[in-house]
MDAnalysis code that builds the backbone (N, CA, C; Angstrom):
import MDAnalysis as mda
import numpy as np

u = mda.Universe.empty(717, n_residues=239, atom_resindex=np.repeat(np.arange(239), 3), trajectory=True)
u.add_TopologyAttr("name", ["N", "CA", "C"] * 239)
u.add_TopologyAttr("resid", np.arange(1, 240))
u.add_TopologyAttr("resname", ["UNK", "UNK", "UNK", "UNK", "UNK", "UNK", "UNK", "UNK", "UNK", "UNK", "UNK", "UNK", "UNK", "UNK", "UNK", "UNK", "UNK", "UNK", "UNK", "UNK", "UNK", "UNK", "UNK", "UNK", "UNK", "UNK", "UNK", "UNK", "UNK", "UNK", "UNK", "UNK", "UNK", "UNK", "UNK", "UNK", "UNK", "UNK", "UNK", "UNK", "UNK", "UNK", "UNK", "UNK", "UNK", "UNK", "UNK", "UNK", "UNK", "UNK", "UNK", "UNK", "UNK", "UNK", "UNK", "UNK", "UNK", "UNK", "UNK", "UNK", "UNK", "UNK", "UNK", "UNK", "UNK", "UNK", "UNK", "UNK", "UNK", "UNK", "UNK", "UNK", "UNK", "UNK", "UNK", "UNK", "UNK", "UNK", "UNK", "UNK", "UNK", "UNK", "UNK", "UNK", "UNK", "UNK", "UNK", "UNK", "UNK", "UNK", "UNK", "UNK", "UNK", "UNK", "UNK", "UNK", "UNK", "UNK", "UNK", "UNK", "UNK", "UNK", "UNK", "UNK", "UNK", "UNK", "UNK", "UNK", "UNK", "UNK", "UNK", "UNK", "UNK", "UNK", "UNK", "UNK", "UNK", "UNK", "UNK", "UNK", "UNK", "UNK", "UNK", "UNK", "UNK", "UNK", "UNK", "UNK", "UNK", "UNK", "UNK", "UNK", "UNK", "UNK", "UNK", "UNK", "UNK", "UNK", "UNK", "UNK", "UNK", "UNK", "UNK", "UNK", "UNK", "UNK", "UNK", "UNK", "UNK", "UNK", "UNK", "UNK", "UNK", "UNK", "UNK", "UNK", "UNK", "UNK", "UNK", "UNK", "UNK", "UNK", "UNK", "UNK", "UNK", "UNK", "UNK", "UNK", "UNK", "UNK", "UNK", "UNK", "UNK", "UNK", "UNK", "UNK", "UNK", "UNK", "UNK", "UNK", "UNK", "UNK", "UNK", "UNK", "UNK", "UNK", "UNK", "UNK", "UNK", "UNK", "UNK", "UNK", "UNK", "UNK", "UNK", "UNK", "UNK", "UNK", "UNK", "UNK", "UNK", "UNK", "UNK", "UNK", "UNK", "UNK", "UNK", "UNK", "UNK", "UNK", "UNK", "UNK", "UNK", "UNK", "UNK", "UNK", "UNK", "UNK", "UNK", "UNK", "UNK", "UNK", "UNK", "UNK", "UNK", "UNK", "UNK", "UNK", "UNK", "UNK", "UNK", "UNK", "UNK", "UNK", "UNK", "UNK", "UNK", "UNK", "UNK"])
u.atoms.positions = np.array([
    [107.669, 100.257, 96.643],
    [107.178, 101.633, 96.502],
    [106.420, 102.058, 97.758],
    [106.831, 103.079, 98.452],
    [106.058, 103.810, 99.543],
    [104.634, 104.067, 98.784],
    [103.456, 103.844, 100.015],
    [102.403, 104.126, 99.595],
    [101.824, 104.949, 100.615],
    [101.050, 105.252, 100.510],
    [100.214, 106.878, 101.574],
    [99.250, 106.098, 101.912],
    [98.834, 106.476, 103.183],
    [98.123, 105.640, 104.024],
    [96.242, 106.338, 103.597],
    [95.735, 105.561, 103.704],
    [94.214, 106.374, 103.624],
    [94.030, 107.740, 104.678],
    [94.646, 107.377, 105.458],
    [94.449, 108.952, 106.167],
    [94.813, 109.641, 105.814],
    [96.066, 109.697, 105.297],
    [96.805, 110.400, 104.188],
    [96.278, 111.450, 103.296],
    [95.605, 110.626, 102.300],
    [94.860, 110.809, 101.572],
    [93.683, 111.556, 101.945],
    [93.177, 111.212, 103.222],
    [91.887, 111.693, 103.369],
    [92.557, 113.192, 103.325],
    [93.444, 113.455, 104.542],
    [94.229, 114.924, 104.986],
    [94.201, 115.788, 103.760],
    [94.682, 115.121, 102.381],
    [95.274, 115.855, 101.398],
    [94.314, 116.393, 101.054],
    [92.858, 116.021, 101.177],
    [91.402, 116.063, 100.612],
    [91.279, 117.825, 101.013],
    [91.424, 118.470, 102.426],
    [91.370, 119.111, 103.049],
    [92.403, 120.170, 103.047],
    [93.245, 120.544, 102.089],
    [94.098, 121.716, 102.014],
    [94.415, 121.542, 100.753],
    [94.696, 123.150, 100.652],
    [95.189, 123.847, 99.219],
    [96.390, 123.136, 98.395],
    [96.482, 123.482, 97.256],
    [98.097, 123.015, 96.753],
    [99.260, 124.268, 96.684],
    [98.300, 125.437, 97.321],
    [99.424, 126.361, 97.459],
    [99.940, 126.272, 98.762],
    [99.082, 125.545, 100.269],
    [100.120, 125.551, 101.147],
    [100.210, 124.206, 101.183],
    [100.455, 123.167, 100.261],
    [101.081, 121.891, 99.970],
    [102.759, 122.725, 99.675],
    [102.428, 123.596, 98.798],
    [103.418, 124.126, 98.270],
    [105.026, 124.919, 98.922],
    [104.005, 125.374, 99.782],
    [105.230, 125.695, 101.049],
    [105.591, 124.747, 101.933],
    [104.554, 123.598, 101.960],
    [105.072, 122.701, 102.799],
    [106.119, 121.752, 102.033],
    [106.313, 121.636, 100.891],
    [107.328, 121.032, 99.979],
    [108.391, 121.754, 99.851],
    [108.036, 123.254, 99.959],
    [109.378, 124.555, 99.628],
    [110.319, 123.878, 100.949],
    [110.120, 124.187, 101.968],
    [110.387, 124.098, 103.539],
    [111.333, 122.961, 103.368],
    [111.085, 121.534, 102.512],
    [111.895, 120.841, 102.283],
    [112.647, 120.871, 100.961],
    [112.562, 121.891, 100.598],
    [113.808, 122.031, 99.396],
    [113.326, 121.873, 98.116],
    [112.281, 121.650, 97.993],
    [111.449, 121.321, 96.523],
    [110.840, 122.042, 96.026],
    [111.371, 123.061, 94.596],
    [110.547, 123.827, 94.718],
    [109.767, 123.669, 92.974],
    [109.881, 122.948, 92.437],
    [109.053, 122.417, 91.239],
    [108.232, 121.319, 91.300],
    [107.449, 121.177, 92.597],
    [106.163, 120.136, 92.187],
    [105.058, 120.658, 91.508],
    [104.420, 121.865, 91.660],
    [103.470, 122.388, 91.011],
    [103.409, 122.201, 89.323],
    [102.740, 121.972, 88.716],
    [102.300, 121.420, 87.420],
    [102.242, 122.748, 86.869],
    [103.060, 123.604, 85.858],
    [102.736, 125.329, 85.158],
    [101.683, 124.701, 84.196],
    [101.065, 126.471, 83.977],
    [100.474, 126.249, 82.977],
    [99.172, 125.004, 82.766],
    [98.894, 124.650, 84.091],
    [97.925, 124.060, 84.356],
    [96.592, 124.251, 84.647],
    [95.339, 123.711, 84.836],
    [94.447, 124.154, 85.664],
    [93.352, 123.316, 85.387],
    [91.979, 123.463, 85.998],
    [90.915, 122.465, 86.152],
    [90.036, 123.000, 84.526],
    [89.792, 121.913, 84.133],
    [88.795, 122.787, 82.619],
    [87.287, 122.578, 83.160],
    [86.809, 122.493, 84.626],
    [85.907, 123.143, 85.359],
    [86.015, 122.900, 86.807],
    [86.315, 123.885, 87.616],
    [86.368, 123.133, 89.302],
    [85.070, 122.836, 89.417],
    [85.930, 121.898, 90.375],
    [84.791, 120.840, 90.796],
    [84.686, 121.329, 92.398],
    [84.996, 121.836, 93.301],
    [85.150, 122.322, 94.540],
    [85.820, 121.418, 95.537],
    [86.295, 120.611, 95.206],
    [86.721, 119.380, 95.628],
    [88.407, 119.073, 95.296],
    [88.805, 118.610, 96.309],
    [90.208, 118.157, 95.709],
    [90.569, 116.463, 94.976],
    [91.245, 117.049, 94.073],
    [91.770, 115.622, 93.266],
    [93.031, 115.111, 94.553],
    [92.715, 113.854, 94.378],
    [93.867, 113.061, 95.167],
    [94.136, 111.982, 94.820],
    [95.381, 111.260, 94.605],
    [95.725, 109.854, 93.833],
    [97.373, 109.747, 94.012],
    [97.138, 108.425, 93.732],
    [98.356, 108.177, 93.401],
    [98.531, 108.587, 91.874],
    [100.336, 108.847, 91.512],
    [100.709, 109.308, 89.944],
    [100.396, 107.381, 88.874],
    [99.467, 107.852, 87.680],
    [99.884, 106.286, 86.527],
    [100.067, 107.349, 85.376],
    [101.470, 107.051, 84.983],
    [101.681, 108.000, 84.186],
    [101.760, 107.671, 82.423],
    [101.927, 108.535, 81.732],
    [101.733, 108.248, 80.409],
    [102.703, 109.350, 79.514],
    [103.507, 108.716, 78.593],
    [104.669, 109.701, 77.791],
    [104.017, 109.494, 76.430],
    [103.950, 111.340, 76.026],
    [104.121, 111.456, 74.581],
    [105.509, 112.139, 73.654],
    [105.703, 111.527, 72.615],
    [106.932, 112.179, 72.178],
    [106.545, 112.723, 70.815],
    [107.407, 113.657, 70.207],
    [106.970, 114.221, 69.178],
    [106.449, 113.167, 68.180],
    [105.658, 113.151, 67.030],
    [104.801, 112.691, 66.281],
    [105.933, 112.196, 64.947],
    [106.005, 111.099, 64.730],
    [106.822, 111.122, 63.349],
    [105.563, 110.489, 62.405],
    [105.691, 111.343, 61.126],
    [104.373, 110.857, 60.259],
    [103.913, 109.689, 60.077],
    [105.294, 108.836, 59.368],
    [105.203, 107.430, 59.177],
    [104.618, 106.504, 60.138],
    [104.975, 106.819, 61.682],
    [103.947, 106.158, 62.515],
    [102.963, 106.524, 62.868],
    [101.979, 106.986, 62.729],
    [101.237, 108.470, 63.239],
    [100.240, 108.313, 62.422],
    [98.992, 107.381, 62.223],
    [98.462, 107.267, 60.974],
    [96.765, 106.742, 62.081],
    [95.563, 106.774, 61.335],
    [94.767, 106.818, 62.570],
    [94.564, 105.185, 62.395],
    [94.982, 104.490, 61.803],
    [95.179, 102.824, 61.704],
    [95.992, 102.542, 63.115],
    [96.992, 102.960, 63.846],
    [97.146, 102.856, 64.685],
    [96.162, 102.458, 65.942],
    [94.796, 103.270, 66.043],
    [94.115, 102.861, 67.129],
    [93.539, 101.355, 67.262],
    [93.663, 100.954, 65.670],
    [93.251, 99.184, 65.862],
    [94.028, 98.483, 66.831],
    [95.559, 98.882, 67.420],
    [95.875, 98.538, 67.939],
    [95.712, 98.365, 69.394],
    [95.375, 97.272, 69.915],
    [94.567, 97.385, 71.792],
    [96.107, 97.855, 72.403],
    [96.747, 97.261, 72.163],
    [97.820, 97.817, 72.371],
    [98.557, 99.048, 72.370],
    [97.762, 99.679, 71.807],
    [98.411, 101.540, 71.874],
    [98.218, 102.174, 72.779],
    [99.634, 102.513, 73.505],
    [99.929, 103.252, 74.577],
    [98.679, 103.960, 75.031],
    [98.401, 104.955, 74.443],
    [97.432, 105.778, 74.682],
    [95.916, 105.302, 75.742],
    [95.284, 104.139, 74.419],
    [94.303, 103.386, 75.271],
    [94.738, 102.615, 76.010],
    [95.742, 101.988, 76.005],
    [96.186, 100.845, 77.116],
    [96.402, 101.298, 78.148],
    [96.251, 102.974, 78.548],
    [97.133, 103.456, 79.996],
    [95.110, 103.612, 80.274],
    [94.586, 104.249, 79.153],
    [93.278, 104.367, 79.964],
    [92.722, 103.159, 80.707],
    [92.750, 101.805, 79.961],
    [91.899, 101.018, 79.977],
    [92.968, 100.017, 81.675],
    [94.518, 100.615, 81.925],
    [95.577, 99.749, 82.521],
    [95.648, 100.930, 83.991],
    [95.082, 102.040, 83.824],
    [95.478, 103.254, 85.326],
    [94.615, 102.107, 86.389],
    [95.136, 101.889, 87.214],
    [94.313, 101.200, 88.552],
    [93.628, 102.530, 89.246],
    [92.351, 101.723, 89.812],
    [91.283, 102.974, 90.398],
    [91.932, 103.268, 91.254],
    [91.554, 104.630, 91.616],
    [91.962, 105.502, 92.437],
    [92.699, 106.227, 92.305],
    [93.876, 105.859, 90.719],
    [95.006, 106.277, 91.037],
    [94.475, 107.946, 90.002],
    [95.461, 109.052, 89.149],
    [95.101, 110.261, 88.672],
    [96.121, 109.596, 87.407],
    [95.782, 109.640, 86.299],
    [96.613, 109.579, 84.803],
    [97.254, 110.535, 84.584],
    [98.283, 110.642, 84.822],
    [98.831, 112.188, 84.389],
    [100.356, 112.018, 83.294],
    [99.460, 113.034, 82.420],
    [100.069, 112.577, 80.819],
    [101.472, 114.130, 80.598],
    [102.059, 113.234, 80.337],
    [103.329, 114.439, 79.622],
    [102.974, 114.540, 78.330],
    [102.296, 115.230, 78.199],
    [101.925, 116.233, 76.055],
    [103.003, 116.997, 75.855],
    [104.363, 117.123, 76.650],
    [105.445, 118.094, 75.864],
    [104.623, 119.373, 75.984],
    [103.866, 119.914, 76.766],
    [103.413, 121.276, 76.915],
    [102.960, 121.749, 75.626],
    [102.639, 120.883, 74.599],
    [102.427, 120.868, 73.250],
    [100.618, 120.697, 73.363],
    [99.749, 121.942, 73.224],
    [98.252, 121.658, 73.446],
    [97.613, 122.013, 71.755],
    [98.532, 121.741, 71.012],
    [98.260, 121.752, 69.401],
    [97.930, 120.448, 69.236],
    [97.526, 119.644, 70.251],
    [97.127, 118.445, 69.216],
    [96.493, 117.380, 71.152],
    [95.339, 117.167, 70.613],
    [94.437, 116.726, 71.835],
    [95.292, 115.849, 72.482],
    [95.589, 115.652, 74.032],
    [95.911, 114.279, 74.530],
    [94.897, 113.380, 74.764],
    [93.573, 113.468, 74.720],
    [92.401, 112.563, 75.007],
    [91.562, 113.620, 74.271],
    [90.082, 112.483, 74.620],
    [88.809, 113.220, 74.592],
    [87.915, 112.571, 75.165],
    [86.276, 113.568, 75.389],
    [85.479, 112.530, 76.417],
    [85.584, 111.479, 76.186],
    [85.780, 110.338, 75.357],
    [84.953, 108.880, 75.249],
    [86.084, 108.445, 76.170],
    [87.567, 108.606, 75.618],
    [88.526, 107.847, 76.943],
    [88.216, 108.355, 77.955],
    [88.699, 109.760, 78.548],
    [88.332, 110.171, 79.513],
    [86.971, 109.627, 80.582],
    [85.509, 109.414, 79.861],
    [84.910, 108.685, 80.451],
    [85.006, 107.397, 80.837],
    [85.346, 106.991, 79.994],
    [85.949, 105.385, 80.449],
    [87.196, 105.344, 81.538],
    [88.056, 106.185, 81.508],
    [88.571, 106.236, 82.762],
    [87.772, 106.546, 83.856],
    [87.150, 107.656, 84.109],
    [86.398, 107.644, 85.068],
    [85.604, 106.045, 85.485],
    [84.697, 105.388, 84.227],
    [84.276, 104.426, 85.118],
    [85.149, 103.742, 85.412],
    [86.125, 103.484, 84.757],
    [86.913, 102.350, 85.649],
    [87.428, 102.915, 87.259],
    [86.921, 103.952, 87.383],
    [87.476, 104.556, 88.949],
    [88.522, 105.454, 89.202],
    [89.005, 105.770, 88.077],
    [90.306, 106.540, 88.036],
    [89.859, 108.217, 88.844],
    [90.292, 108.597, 89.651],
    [90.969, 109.558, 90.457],
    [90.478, 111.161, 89.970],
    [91.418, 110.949, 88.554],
    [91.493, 112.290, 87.953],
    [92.195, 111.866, 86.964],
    [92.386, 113.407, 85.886],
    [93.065, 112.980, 84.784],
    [94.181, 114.760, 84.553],
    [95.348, 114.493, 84.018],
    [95.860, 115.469, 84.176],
    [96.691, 115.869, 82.893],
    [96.940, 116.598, 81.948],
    [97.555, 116.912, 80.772],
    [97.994, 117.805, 80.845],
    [99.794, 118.405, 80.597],
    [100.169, 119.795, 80.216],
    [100.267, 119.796, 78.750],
    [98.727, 118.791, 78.055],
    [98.289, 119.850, 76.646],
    [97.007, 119.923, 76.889],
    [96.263, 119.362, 76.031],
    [94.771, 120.197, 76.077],
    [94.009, 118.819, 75.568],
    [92.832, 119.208, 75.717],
    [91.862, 118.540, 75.808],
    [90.733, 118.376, 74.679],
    [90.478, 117.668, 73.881],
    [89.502, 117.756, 72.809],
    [88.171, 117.635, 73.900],
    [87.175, 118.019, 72.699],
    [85.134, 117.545, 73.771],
    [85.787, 118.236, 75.365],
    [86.288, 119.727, 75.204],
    [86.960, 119.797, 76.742],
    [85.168, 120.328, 77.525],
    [84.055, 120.781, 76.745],
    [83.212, 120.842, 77.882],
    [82.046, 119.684, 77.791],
    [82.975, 118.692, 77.058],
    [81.869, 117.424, 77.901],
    [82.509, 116.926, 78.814],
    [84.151, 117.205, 78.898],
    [84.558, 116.331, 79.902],
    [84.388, 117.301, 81.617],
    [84.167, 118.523, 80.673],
    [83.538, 119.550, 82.230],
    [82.776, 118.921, 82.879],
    [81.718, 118.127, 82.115],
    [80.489, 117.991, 82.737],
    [80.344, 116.645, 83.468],
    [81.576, 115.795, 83.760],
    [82.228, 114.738, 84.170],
    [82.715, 114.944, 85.317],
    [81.987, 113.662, 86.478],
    [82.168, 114.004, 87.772],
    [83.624, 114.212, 87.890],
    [84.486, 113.278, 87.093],
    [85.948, 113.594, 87.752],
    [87.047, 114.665, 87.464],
    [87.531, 115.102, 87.820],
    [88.426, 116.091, 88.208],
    [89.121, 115.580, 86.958],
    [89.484, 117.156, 85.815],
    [90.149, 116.481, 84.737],
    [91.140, 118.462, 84.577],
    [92.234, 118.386, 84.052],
    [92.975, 119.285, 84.282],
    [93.995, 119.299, 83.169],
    [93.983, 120.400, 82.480],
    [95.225, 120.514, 80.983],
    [94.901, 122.496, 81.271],
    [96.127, 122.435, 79.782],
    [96.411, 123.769, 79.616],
    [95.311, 124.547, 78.936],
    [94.519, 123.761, 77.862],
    [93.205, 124.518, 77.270],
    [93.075, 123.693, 75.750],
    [91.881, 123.718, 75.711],
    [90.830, 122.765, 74.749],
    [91.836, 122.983, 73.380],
    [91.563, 121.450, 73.093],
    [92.684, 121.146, 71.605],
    [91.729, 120.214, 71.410],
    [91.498, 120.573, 69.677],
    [90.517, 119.812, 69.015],
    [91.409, 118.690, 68.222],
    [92.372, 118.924, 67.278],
    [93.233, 118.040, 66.667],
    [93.170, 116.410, 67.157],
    [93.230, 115.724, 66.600],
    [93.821, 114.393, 67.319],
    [94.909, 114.205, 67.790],
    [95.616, 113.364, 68.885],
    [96.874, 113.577, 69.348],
    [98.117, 113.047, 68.345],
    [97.539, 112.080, 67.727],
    [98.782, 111.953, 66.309],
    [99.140, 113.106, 65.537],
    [98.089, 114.042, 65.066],
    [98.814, 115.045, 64.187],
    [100.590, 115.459, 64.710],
    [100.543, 115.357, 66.557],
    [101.638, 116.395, 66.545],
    [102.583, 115.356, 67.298],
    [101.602, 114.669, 68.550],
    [102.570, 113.680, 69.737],
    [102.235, 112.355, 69.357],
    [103.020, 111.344, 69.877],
    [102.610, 109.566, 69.683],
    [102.373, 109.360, 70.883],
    [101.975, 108.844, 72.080],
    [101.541, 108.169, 72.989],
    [103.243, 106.847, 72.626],
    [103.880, 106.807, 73.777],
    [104.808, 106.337, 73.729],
    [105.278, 105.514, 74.818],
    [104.935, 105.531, 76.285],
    [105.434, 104.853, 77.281],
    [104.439, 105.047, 78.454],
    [104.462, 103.756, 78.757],
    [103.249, 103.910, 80.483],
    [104.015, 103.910, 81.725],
    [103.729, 104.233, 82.496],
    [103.874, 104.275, 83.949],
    [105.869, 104.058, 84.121],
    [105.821, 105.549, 83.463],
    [107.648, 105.499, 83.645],
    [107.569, 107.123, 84.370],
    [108.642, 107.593, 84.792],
    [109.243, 109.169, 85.046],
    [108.918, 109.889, 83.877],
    [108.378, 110.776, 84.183],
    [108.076, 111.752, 83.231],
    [108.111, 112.962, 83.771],
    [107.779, 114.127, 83.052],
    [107.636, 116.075, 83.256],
    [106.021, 116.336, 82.802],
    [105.378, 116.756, 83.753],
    [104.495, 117.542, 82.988],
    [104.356, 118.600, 83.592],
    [104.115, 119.679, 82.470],
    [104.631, 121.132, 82.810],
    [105.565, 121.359, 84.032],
    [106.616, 120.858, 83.357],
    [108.001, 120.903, 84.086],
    [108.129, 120.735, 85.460],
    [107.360, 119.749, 86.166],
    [107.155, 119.148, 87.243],
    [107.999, 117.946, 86.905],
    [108.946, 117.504, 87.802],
    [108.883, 115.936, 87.851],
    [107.981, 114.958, 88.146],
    [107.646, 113.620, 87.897],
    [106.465, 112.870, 88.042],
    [106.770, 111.452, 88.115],
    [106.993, 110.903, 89.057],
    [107.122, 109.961, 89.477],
    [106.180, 108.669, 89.674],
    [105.549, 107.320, 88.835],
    [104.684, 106.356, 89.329],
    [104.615, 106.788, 91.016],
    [103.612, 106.757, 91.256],
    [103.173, 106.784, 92.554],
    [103.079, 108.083, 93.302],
    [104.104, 108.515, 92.993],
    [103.789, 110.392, 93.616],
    [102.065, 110.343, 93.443],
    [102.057, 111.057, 95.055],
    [100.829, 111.677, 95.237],
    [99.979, 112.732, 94.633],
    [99.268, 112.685, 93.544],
    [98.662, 114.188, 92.666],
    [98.001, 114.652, 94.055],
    [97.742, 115.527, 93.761],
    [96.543, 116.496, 94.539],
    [96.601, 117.657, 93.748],
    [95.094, 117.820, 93.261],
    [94.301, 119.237, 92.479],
    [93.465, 119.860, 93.066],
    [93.611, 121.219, 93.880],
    [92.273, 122.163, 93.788],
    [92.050, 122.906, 92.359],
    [91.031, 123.499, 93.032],
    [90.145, 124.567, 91.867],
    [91.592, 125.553, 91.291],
    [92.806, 125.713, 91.474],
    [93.982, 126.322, 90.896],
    [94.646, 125.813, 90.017],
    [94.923, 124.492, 90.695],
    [96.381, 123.752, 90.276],
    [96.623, 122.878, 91.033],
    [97.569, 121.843, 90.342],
    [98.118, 120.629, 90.525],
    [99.350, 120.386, 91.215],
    [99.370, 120.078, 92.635],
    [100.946, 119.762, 92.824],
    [101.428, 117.762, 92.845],
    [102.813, 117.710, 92.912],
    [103.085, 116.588, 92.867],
    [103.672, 116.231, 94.287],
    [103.399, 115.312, 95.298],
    [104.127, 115.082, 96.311],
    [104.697, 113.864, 95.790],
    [106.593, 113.520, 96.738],
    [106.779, 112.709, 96.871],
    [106.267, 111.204, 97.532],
    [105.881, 110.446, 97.056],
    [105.360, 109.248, 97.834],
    [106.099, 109.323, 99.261],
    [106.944, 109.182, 99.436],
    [107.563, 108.959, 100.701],
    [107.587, 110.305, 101.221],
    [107.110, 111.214, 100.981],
    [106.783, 112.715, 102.053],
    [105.327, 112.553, 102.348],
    [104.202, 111.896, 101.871],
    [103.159, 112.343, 101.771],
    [102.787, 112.423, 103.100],
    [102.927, 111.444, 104.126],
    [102.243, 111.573, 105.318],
    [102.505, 112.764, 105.756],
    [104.169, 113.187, 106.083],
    [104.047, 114.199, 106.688],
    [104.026, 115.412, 106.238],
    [104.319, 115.603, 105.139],
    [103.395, 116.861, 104.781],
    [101.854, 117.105, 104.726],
    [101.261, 115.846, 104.479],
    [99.644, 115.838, 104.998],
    [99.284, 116.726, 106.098],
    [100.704, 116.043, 107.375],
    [100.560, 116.614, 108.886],
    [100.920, 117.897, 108.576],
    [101.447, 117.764, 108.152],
    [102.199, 119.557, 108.158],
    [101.289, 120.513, 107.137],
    [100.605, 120.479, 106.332],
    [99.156, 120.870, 105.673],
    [98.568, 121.439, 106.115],
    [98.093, 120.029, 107.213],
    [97.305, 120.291, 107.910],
    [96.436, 121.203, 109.330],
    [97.856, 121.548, 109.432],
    [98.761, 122.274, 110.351],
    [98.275, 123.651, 109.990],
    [98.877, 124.068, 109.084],
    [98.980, 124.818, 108.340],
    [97.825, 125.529, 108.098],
    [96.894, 124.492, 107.571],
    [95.467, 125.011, 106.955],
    [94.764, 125.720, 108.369],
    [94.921, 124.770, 109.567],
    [94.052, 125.781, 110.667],
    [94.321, 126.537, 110.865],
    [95.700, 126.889, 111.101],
    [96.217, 128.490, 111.411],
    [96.084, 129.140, 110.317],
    [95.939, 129.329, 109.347],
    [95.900, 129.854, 107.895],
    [94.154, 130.007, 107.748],
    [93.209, 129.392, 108.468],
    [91.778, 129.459, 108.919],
    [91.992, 130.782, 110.036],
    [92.624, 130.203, 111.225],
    [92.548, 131.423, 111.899],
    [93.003, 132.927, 111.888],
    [94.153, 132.966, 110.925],
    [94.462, 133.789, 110.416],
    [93.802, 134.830, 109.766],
    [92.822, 134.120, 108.917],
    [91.755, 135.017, 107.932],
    [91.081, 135.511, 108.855],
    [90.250, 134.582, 109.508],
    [89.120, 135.487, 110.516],
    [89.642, 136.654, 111.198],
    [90.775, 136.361, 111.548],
    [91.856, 137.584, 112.826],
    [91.720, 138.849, 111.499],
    [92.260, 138.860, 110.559],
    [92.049, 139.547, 109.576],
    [91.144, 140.177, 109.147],
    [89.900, 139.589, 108.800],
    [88.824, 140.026, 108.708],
    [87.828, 140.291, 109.694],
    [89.055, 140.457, 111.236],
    [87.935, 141.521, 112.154],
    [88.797, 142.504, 112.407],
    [89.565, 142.608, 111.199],
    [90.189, 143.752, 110.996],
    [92.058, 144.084, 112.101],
    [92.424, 142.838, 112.625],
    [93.579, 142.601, 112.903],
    [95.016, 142.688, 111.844],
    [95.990, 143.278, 112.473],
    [97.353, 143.461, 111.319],
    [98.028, 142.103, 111.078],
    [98.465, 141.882, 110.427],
    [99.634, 140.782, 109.838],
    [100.624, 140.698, 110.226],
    [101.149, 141.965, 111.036],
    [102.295, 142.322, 112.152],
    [102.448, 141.246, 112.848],
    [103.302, 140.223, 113.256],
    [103.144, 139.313, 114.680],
    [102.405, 138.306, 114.549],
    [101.364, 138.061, 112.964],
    [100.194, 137.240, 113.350],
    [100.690, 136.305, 111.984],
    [101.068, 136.532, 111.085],
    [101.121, 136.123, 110.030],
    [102.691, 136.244, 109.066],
    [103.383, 135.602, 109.880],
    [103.670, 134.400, 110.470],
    [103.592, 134.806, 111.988],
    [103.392, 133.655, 112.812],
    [103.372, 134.020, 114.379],
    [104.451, 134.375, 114.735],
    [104.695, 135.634, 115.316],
    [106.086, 135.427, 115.864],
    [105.616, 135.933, 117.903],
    [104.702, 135.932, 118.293],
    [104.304, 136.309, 119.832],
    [103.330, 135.358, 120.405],
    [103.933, 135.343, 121.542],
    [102.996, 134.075, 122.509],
    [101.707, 134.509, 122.548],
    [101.301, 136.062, 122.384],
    [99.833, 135.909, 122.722],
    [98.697, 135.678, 121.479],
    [99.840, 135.429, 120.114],
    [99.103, 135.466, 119.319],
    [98.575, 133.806, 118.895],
    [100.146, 132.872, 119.384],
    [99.921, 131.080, 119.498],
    [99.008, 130.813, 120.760],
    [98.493, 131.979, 122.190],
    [97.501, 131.748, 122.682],
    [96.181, 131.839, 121.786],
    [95.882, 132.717, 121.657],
    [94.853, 132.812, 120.543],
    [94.762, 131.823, 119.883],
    [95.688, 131.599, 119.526],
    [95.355, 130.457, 118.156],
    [94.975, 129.150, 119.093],
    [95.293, 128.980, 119.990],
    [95.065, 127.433, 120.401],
    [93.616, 127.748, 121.204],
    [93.139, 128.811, 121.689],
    [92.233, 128.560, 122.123],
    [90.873, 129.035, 120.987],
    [91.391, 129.764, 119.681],
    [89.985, 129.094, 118.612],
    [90.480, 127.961, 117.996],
    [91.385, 127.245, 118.125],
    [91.159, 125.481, 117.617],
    [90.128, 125.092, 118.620],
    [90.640, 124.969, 119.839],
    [89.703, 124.829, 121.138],
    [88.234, 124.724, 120.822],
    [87.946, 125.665, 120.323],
    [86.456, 126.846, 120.373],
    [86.217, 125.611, 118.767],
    [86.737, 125.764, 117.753],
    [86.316, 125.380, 116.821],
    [87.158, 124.012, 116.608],
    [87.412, 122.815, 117.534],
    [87.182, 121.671, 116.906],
    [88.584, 121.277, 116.247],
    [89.442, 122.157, 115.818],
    [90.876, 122.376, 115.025],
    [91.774, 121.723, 115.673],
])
C-alpha cells in the first residue's frame, strides 16, 4: 500500500478541500468529496489521515438485539478499539442518519487511542459532546437512536461509499470547516504539491481583489504581468 510521506501530510494540513477538489477534477476524479457531509463543530483546523474504514448494512431484527455489544468482537467496537493512530475512521451508515453510527463514549475512546478524526454519512448520537472533543468528528446531523434499530456494523477496513464517495483503506481523508474529501493514496504527494500551489496564488488572488482588481486575466492567469506579480508577492511574503 502507497503511503504519504509526513510532508505530505503536513501540506494537506494547509489547504482547502475545495481546491483539493480541483486538484483531483484536473485528474479526472470527480467524486471524492463526501455529500451531505460536514463538521458537527469546526474546529479551524484540518483533519488529515489515512482512510480505517468501517461497513454498515441494513439492520435485520433477529441479529440486531442490544446483547450483541457483549460481544468484544462486534464490528462496531472492534474498528474503534482496532483504527491505528493517526489514521480518520470513516464509517459507511448507508446515508441512513435514522439510527446513530457512534456516540461520545466510542468516539472518545477513539480519540484517546490517537485516532485522526472520525467521519459518518449518518449521524451522530451525544452529537454536542462529541463537539466539545478535540478531534475533528463529521456526519450528516445528530441521531439519537442506537445504530441497531436500523444498520449492523458489518465489516472493517474493506472498500466502502460514504456519501457516495469511494473509500479506499488508506486513502488520504482531509476535512476543513466544509467538508471532507478523499485522496487517492498514490496521488497524495502530488496533489499536496499541486494544493499547494494553488493555495498561494488563490492567497494572492484575494488580496489583488480586495484592492479592488478584476478577475479579467487574473483569475485564472492568463498574462505575464499578472505571473510577474504573483512571483514577486510570494517573494515579498515567504510563498
Amino acid at each position: 500500500m502507497t503511503e504519504a510521506t509526513p510532508e505530505t501530510l503536513e501540506k494537506l494540513r494547509h489547504v482547502s478541500v475545495a481546491t483539493l477538489a480541483t486538484a483531483l477534477f484536473r485528474r479526472g476524479l470527480r467524486s471524492q468529496v463526501i455529500q451531505s457531509v460536514g463538521p458537527v463543530r469546526p474546529k479551524g483546523r484540518n483533519m488529515v489521515g489515512p482512510a480505517f474504514t468501517l461497513r454498515y448494512m441494513p439492520a435485520r431484527e433477529d441479529r440486531n438485539q442490544l446483547a450483541v455489544f457483549r460481544n468484544p468482537a462486534h464490528p462496531q467496537r472492534h474498528a474503534v478499539e482496532t483504527c491505528p493512530p493517526g489514521h480518520v475512521l470513516v464509517m459507511d451508515s448507508r446515508k441512513d442518519a435514522r439510527a446513530a453510527s457512534a456516540g461520545d463514549i466510542l468516539i472518545t475512546r477513539l480519540m484517546v487511542r490517537g485516532g485522526a478524526g472520525v467521519v459518518t454519512d449518518g449521524g451522530f448520537r451525544d452529537a454536542m459532546s462529541i463537539a466539545e472533543l478535540d478531534m475533528p468528528a463529521y456526519h450528516a446531523r445528530p441521531s439519537s437512536p442506537t445504530n441497531l434499530t436500523s444498520n449492523e456494523a458489518i465489516d472493517i477496513n474493506v472498500p466502502i461509499g460514504c456519501g457516495d464517495a469511494p473509500v479506499f483503506p488508506g486513502d488520504i481523508v482531509v476535512g476543513d470547516d466544509e467538508s471532507v474529501i478523499l485522496i487517492p493514496a498514490h496521488l497524495a504527494d502530488e496533489v499536496a504539491d499541486e494544493a499547494t500551489e494553488m493555495t498561494a496564488y488563490e492567497d494572492f488572488v484575494i488580496g489583488q481583489v480586495r484592492s479592488g482588481e478584476t478577475i479579467i486575466g487574473l483569475y485564472p492567469a492568463t498574462g505575464e504581468e499578472v505571473l510577474k506579480k504573483f512571483a514577486e508577492w510570494r517573494k515579498a511574503n515567504g510563498r
